[in-house]
C-alpha atoms as an extended CHARMM CRD file, in Angstrom:
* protein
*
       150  EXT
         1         1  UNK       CA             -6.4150000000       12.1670000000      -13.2270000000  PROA      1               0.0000000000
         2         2  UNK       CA             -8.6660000000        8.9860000000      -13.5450000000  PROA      2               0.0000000000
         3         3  UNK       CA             -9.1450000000        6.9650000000      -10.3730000000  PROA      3               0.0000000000
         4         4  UNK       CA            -10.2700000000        4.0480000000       -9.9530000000  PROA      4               0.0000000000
         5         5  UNK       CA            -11.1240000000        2.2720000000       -6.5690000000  PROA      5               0.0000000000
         6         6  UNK       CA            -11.4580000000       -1.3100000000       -5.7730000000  PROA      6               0.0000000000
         7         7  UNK       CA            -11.6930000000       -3.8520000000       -2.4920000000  PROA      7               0.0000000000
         8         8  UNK       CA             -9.9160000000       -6.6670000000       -4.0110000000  PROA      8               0.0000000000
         9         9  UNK       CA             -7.3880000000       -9.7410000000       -3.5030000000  PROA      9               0.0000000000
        10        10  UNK       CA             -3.4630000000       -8.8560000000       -4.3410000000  PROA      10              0.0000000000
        11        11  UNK       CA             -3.5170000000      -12.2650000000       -5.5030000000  PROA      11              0.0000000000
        12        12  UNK       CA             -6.1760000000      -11.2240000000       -8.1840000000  PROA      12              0.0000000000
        13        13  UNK       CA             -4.2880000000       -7.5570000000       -8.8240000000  PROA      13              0.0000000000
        14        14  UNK       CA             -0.6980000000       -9.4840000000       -9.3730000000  PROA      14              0.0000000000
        15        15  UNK       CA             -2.5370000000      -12.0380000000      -11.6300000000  PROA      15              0.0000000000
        16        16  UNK       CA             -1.0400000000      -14.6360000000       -9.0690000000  PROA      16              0.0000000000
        17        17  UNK       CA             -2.7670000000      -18.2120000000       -9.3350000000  PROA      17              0.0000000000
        18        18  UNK       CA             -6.2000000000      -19.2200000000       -7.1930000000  PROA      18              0.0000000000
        19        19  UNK       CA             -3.9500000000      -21.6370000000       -5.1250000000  PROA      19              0.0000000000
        20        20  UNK       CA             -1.6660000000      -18.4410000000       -3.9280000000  PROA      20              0.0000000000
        21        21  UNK       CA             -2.1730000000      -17.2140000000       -0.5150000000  PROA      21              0.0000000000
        22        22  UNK       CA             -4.0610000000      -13.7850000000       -0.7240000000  PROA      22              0.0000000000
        23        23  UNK       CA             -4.4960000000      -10.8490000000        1.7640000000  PROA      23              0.0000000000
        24        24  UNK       CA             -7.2450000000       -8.8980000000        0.6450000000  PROA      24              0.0000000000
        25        25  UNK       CA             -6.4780000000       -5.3680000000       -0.0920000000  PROA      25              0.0000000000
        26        26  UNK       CA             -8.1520000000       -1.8320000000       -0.6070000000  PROA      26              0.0000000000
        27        27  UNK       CA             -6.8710000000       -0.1330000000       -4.0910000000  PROA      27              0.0000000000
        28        28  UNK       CA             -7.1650000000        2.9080000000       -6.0620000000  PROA      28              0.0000000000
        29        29  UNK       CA             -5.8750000000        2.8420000000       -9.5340000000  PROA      29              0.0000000000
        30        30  UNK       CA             -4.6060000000        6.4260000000      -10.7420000000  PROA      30              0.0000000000
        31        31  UNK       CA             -2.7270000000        7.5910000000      -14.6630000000  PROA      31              0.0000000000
        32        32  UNK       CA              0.1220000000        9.3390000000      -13.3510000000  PROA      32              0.0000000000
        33        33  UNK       CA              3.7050000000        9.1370000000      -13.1370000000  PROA      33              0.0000000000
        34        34  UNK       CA              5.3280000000        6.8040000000      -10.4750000000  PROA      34              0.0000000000
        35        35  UNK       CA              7.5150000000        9.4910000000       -8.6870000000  PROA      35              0.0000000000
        36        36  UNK       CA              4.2910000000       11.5880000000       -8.8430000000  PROA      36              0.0000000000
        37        37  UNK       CA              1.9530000000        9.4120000000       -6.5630000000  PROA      37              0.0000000000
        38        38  UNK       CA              4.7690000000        8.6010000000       -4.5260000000  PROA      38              0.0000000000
        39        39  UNK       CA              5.7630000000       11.8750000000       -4.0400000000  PROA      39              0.0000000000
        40        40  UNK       CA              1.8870000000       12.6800000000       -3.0770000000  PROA      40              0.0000000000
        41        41  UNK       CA              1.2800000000        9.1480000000       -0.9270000000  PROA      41              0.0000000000
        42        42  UNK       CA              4.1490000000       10.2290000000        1.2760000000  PROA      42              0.0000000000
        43        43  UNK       CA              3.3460000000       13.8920000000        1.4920000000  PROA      43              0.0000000000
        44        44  UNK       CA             -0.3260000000       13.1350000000        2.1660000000  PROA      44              0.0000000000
        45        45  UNK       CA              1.4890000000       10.9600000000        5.5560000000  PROA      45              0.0000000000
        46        46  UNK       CA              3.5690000000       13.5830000000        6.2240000000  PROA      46              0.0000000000
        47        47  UNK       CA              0.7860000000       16.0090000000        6.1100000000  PROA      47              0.0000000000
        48        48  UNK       CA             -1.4540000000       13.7400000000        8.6650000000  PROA      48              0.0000000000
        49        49  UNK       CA              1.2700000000       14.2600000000       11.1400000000  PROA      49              0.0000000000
        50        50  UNK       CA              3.5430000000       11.0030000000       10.9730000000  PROA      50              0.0000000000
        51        51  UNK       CA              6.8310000000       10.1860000000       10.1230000000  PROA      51              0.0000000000
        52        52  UNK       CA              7.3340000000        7.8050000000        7.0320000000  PROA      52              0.0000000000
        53        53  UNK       CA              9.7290000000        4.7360000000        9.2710000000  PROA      53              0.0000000000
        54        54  UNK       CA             10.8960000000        3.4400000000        6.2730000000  PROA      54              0.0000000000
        55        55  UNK       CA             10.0500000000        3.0100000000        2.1130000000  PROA      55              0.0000000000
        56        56  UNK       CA             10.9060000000       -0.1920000000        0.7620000000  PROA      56              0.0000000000
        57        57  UNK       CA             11.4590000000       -0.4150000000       -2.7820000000  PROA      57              0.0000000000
        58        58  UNK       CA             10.3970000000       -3.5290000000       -3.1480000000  PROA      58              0.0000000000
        59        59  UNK       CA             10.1580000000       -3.0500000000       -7.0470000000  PROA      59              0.0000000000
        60        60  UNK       CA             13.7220000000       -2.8600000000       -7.3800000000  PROA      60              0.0000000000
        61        61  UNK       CA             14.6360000000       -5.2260000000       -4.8560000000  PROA      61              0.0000000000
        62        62  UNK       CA             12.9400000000       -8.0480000000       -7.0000000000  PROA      62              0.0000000000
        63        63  UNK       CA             14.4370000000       -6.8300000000      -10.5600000000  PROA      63              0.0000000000
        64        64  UNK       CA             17.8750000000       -6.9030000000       -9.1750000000  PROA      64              0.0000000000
        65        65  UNK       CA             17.5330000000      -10.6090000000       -7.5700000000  PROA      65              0.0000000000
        66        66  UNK       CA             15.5210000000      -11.8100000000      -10.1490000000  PROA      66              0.0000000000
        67        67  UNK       CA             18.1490000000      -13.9840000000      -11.7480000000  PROA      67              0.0000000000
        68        68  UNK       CA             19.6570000000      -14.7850000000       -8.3880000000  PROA      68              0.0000000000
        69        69  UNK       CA             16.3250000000      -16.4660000000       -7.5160000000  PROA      69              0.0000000000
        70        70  UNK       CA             15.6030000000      -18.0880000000      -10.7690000000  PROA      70              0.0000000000
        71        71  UNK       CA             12.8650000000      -15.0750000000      -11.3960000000  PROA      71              0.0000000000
        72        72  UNK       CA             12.5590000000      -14.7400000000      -15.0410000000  PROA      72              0.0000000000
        73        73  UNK       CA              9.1460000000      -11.9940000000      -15.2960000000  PROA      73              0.0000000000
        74        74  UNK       CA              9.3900000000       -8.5070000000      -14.1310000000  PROA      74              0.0000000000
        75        75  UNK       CA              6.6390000000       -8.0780000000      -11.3810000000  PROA      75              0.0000000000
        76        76  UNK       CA              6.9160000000       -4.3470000000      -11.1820000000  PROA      76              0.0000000000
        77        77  UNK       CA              7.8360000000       -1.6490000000      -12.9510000000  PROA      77              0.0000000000
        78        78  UNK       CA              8.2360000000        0.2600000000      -10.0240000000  PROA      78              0.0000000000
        79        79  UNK       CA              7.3110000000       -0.4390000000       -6.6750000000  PROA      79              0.0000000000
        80        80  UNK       CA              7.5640000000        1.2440000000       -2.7800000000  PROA      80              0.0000000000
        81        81  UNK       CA              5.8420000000        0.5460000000        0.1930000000  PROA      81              0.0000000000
        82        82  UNK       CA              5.6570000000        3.4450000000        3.1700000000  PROA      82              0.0000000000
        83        83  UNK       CA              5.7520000000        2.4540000000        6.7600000000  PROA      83              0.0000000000
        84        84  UNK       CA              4.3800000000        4.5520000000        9.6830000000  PROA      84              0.0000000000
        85        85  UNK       CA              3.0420000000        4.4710000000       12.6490000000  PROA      85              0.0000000000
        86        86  UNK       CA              0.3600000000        6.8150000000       14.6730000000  PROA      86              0.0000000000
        87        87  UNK       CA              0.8000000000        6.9330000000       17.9150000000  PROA      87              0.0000000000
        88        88  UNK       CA             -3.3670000000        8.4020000000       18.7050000000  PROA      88              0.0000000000
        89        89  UNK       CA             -4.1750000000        5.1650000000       16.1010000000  PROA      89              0.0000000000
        90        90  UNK       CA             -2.1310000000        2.3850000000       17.9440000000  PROA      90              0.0000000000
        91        91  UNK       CA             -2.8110000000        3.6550000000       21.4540000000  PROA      91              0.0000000000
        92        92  UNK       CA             -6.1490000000        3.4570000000       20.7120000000  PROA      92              0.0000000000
        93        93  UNK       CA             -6.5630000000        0.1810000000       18.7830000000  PROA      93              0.0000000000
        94        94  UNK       CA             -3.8890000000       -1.4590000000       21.1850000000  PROA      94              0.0000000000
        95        95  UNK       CA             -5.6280000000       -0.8310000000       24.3760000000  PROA      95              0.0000000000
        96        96  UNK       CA             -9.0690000000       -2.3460000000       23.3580000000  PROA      96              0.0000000000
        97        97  UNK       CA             -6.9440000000       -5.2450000000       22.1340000000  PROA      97              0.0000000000
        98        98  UNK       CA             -2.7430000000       -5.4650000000       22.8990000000  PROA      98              0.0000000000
        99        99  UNK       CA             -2.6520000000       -7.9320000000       20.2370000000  PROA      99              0.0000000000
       100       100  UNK       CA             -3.1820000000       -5.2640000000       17.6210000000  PROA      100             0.0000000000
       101       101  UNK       CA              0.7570000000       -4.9290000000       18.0800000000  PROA      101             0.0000000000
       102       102  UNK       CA              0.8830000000       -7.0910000000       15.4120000000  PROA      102             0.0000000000
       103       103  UNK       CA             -0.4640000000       -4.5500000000       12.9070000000  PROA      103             0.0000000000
       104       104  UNK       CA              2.1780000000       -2.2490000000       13.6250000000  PROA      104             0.0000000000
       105       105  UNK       CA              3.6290000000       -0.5600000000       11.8020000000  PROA      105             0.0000000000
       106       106  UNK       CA              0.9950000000        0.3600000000        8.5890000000  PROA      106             0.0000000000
       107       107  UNK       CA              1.8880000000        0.7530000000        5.0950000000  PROA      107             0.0000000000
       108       108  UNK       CA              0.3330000000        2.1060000000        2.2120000000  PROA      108             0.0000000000
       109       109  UNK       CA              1.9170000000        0.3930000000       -0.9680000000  PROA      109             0.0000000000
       110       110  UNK       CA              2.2800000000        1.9470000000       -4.3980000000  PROA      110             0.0000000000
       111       111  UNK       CA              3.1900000000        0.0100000000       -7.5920000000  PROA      111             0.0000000000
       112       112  UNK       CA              3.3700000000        0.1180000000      -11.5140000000  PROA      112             0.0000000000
       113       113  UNK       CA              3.1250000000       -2.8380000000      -13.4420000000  PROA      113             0.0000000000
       114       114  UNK       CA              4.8190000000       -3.3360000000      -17.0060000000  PROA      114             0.0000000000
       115       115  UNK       CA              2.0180000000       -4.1170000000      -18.7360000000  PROA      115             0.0000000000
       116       116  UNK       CA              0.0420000000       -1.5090000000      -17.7220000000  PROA      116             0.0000000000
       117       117  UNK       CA              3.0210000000        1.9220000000      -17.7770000000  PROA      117             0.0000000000
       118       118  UNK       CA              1.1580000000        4.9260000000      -16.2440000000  PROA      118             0.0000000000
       119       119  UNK       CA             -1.6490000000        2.9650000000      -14.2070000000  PROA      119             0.0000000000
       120       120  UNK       CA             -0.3400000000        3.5630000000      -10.6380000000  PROA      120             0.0000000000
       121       121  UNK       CA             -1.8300000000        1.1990000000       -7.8930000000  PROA      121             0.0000000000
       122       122  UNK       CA             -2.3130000000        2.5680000000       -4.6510000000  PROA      122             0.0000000000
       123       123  UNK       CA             -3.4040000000        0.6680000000       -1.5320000000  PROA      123             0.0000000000
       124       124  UNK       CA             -3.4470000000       -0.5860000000        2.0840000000  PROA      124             0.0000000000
       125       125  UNK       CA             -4.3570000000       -4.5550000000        3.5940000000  PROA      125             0.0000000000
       126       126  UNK       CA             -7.6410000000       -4.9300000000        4.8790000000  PROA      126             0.0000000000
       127       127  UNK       CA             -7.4000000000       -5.6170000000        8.8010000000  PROA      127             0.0000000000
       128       128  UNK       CA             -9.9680000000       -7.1230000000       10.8700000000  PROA      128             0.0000000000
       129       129  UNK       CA            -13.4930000000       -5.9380000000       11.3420000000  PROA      129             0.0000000000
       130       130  UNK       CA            -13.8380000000       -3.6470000000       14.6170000000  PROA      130             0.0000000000
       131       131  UNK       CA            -11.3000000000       -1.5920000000       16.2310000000  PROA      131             0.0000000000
       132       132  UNK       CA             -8.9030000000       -2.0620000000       13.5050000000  PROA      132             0.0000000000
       133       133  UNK       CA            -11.6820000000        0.1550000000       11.4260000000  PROA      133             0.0000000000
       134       134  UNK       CA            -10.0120000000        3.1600000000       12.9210000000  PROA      134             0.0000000000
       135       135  UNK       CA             -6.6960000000        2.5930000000       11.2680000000  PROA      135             0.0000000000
       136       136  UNK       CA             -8.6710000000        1.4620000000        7.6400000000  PROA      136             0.0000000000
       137       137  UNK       CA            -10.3010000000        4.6350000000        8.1140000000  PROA      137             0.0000000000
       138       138  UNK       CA             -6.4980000000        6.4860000000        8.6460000000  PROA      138             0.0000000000
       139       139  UNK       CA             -5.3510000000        4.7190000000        6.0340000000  PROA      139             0.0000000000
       140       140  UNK       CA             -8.4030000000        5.6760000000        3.0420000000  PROA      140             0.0000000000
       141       141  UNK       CA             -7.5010000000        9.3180000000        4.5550000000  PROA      141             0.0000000000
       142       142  UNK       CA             -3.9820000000        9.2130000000        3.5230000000  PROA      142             0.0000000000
       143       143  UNK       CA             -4.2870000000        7.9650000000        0.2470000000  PROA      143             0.0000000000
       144       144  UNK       CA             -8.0800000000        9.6230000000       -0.7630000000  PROA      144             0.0000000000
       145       145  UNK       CA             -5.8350000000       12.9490000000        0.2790000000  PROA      145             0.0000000000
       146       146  UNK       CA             -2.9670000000       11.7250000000       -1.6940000000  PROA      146             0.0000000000
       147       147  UNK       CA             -4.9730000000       11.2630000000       -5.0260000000  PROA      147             0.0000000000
       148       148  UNK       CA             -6.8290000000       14.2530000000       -4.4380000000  PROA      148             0.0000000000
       149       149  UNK       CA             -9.9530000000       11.8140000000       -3.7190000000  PROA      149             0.0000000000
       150       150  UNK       CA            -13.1410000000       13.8750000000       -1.9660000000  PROA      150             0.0000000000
């Protein structure tokens, strides 16, 4: 499997425009199937002891209201995003600051683009410098264990 890991803007990754609002965002790029690294990203949650909330699949949310919104490119060929929470994390990152609530819950997103078929993005938002380096650090875990990362 060839990974590839990069610290860079969604905006940049969906080939949005400079004027777009961006969130930066930590990635790893894997060739795999879809279901494959899904399959792994939520087992590799599981597997740290928490409970996936909820998956969105955002992918097909957007192909089937494309036309209803005027949308005439397919974003994604495929695309979920896991929430969770950890209860150790959040305690811990919500008592030096309560207003870390707004973090909560986390996701890890995974997505396939058209363009590129078998190139599976995998990835988390970048939060704030400081406390919130304990749930970046979660996060890497998850997905590092997920794509078989060291």
């Amino acid at each position: 499997m060839k990974i590839t890991f990069t610290a860079g803007l969604v905006a940049g990754i969906l080939g949005l425009s400079g004027a777009a609002l961006a969130q930066d965002a930590h990635t790893w790029t894997v060739e795999d199937e879809f279901d494959n690294v899904t399959f792994a990203v939520e087992s590799a949650i599981m597997d740290a002891g928490l409970v996936v909330d909820h998956t969105s699949h955002t992918g097909e949310m957007l192909e089937r209201t494309k036309a209803d919104v005027g949308g005439t490119m397919t974003i994604f060929t495929a695309a979920d995003i896991f929430s969770f929470c950890s209860a150790k994390v959040s305690r811990a990152v919500m008592e030096a600051n309560p207003a870390n609530v707004q973090y909560c819950p986390y996701t890890v997103f995974v997505y396939e683009r058209p363009e590129t078929p078998g190139q599976i993005t995998v990835g988390f938002r970048d939060y704030p410098a400081g406390e919130m380096d304990m749930v970046e650090d979660m996060l890497s875990g998850i997905v590092t264990e997920a794509l078989g990362i060291e």
